[in-house]
NUKERO-182598 format. One record per residue: residue number from 1; residue in three letters; y, z, x of N, C-alpha, C in turn. Coordinates in pm, 1 decimal, decimal comma, padded with zeros to 6 digits. Atoms other than C-alpha are relative to their C-alpha. Last residue first. Layout:
NUM;Ala;Y;Z;X;Y;Z;X;Y;Z;X
...
//
This chain:
111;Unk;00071,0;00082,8;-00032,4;05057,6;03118,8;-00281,5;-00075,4;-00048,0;-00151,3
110;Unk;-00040,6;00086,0;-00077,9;05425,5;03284,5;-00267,0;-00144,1;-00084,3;00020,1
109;Unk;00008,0;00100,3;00078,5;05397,7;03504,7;-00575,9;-00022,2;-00138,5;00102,2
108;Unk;-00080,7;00047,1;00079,7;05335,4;03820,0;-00369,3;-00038,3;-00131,9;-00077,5
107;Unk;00006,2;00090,7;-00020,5;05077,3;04082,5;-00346,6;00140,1;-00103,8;-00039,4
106;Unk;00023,2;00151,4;00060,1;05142,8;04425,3;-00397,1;00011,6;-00113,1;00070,7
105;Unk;00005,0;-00039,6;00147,3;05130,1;04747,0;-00239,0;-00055,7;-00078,1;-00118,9
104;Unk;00131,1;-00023,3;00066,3;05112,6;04677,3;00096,8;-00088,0;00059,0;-00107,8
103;Unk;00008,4;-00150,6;-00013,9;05478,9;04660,7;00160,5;-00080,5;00049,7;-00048,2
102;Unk;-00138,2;-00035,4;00004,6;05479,7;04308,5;00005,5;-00006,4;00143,0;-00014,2
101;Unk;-00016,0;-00072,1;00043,3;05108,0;04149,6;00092,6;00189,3;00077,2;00015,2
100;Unk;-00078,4;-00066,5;-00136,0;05051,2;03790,2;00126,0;00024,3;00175,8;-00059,5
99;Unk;-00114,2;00034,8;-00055,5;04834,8;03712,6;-00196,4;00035,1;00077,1;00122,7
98;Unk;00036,6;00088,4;-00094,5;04518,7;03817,3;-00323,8;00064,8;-00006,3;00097,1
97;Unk;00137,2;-00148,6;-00020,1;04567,5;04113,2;-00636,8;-00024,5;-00105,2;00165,8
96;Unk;-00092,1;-00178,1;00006,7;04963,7;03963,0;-00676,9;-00121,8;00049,0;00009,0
95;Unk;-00043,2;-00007,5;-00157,1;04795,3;03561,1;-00590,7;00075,0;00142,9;-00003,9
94;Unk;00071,0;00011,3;-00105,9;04528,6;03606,0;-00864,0;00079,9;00012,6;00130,2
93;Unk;00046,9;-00125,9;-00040,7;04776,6;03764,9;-01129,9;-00070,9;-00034,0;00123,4
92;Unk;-00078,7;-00094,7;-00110,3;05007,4;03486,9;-01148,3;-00096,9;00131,9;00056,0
91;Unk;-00118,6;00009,0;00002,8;04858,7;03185,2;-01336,3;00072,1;00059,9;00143,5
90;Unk;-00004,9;00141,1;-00125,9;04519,8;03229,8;-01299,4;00122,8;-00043,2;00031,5
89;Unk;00021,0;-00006,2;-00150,2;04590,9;03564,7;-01450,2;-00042,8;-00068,3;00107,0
88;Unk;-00080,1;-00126,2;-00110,0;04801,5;03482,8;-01682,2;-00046,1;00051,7;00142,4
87;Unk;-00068,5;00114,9;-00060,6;04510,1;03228,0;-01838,0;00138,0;00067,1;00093,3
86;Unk;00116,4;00086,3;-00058,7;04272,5;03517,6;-01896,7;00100,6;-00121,3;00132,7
85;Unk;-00019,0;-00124,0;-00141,1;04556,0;03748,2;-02031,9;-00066,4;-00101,2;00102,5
84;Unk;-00095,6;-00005,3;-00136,1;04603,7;03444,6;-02262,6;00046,1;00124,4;00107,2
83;Unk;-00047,8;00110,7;-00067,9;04251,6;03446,8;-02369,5;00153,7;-00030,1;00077,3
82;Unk;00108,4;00061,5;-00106,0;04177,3;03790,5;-02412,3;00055,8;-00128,7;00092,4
81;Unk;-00045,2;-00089,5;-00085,7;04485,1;03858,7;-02643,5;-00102,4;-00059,0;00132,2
80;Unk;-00100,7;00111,3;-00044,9;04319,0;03557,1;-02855,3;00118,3;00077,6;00115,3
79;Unk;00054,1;00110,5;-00102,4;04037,5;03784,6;-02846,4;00099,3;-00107,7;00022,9
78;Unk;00062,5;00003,4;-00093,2;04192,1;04016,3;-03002,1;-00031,9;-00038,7;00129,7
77;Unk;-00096,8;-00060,5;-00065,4;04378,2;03848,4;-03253,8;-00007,1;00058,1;00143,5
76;Unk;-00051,9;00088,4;-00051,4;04113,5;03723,2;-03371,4;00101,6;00013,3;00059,0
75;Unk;00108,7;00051,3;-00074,1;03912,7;04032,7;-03457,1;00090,5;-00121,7;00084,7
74;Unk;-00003,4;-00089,0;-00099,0;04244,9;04105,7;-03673,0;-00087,4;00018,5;00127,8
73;Unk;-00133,0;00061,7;00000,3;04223,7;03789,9;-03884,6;00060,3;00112,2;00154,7
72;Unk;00003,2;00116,2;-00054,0;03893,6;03859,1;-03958,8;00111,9;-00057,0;00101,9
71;Unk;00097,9;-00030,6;-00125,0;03927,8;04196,8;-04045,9;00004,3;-00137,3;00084,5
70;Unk;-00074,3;00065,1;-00122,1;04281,1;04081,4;-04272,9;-00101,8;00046,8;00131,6
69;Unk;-00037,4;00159,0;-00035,1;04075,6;04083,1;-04602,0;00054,3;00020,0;00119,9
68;Unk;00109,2;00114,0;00016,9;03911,1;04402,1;-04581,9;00042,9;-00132,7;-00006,9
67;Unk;00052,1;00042,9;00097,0;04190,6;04598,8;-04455,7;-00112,5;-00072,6;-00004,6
66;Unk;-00045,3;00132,4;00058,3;04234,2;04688,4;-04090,3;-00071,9;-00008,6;-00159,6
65;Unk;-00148,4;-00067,9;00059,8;04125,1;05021,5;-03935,3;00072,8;-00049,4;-00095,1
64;Unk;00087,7;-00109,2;00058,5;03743,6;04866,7;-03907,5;00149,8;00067,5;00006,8
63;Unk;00021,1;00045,5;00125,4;03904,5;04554,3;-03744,2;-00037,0;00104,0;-00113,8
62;Unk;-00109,6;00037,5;00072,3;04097,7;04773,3;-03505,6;-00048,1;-00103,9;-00176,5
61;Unk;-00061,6;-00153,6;00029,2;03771,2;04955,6;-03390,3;00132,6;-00093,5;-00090,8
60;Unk;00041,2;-00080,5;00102,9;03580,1;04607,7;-03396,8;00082,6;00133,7;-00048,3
59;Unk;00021,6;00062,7;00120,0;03843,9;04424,7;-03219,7;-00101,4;00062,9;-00106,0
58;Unk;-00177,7;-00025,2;00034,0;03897,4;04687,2;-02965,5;-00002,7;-00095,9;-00135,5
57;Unk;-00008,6;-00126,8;00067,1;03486,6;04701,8;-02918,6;00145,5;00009,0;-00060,7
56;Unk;00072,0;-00025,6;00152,4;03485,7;04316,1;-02873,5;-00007,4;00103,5;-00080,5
55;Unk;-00068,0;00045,8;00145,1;03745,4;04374,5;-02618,3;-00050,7;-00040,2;-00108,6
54;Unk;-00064,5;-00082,6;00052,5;03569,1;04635,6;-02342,7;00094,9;-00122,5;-00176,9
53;Unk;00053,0;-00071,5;00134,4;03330,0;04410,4;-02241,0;00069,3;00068,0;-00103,1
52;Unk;00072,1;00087,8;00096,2;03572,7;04173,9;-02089,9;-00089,4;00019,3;-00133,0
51;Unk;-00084,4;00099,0;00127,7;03773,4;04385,3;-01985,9;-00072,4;-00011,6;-00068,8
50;Unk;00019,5;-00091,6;00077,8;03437,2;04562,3;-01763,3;00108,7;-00014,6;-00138,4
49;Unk;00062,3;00023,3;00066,4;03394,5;04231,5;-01644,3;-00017,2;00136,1;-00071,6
48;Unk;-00016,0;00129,3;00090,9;03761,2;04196,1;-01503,6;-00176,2;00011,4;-00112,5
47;Unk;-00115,0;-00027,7;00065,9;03736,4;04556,9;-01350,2;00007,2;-00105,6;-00104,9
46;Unk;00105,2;-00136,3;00103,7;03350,6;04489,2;-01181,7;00137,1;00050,4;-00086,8
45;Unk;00096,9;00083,4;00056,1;03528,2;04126,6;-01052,3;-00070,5;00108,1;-00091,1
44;Unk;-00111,5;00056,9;00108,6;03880,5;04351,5;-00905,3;-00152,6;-00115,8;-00124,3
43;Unk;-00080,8;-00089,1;00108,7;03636,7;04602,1;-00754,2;00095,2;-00100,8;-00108,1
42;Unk;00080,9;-00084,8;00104,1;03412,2;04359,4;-00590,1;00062,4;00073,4;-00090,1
41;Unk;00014,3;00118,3;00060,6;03704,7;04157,4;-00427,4;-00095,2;00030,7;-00153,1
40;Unk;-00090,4;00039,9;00093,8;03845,4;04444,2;-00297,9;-00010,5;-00096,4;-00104,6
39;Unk;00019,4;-00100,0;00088,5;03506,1;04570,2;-00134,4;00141,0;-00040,8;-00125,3
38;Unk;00148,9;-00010,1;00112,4;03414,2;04210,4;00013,7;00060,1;00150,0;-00099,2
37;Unk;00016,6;-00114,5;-00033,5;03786,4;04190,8;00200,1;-00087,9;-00002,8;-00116,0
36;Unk;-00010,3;-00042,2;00105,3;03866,1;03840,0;00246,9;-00095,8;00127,4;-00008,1
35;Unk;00158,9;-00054,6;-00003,7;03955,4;03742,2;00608,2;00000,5;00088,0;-00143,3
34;Unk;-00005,6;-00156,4;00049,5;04289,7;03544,7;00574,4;-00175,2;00006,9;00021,8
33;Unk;-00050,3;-00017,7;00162,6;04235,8;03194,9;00754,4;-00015,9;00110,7;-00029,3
32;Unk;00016,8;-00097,6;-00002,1;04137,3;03020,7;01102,6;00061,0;00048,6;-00043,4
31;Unk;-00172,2;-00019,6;-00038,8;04034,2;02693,0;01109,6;-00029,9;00133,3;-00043,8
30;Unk;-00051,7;-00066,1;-00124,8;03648,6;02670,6;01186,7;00175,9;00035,7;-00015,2
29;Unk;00048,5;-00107,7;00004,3;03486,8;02624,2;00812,7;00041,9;00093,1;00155,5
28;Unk;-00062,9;-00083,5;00074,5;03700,5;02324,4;00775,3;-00012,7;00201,6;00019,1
27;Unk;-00187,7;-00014,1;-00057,5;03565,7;02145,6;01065,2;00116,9;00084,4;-00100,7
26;Unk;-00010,6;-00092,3;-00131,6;03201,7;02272,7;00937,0;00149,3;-00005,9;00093,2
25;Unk;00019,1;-00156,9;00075,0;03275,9;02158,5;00580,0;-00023,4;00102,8;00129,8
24;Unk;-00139,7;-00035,0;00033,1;03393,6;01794,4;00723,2;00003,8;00123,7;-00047,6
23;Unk;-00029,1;-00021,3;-00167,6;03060,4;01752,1;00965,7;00168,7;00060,3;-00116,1
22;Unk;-00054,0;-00162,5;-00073,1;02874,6;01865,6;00652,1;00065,9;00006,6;00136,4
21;Unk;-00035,3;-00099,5;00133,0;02845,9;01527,2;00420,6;00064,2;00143,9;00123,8
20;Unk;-00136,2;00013,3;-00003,3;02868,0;01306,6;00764,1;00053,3;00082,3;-00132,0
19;Unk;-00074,3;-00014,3;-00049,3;02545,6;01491,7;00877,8;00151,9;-00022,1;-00055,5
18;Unk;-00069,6;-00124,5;00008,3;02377,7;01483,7;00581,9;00154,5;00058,0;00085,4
17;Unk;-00117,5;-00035,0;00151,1;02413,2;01117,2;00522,5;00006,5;00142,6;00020,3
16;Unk;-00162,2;00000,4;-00003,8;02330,6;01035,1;00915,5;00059,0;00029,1;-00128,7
15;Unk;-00132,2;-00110,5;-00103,6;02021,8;01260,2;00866,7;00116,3;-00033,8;00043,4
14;Unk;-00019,4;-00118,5;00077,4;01908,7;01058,1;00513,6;00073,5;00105,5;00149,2
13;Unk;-00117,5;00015,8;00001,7;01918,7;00697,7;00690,7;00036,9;00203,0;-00061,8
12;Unk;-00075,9;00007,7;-00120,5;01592,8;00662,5;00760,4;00122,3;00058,4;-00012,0
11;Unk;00078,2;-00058,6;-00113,8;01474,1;00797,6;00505,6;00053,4;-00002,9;00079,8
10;Unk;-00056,4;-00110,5;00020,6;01669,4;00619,3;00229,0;-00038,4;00108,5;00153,7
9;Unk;-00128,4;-00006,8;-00048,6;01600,7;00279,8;00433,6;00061,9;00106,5;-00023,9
8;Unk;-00015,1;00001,8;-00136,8;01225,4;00310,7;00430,8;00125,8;00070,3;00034,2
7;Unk;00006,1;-00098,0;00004,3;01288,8;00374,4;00015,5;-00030,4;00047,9;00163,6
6;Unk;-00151,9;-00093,6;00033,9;01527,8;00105,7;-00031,6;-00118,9;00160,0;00028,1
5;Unk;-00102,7;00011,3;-00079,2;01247,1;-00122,4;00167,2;00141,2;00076,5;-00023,7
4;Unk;-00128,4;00131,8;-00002,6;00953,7;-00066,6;-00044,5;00090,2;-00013,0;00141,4
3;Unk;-00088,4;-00061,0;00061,2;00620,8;00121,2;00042,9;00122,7;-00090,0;00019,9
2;Unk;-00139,5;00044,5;-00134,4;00309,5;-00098,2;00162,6;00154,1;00054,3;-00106,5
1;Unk;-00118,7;00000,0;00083,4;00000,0;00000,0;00000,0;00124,3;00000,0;00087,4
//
């Protein structure tokens, strides 16, 4: 059985495709850039997913304070809180928990 010619040629050819895939991720991977601090990073990701849990309960407690017609209405609310906190903090919050630091307190706006 004699195997094709696109599948010789993948072969062959497969260590110059890795190579030129990872020669630009290893010249990247040498410049030399903030060092990101594993425990800060953890705390602000175990903070954001504890949010997260935390607003279905705020919508139930407030819906359950709320009339019977406006539960719905109040649930939504909620979560629509959620969402533009969400988008705020791609916005601005990532470079004020990330960012250059301003009298090592806070982060600034500058990236």
């Amino acid at each position: 059985m004699s195997t094709s010619l696109f599948t010789r040629g993948m072969i062959r050819g497969l260590p110059a495709t890795v190579l030129l895939l990872t020669a630009p991720a290893a010249a990247w991977a040498a410049e030399e850039g903030p060092v990101i601090d594993t425990g800060d990073t953890t705390f602000i990701l175990i903070s954001a997913a504890l949010v997260m849990l935390m607003v279905p309960g705020v919508a139930l407690l407030y819906g359950g304070m709320s009339a019977r017609r406006n539960v719905l209405n109040t649930v939504m609310l909620a979560f629509m809180c959620l969402c533009v906190v969400s988008v705020q903090w791609v916005l601005f919050g990532y470079s004020l928990a990330f960012g250059p630091d301003l009298g090592k307190f806070v982060g600034s706006l500058q990236t």
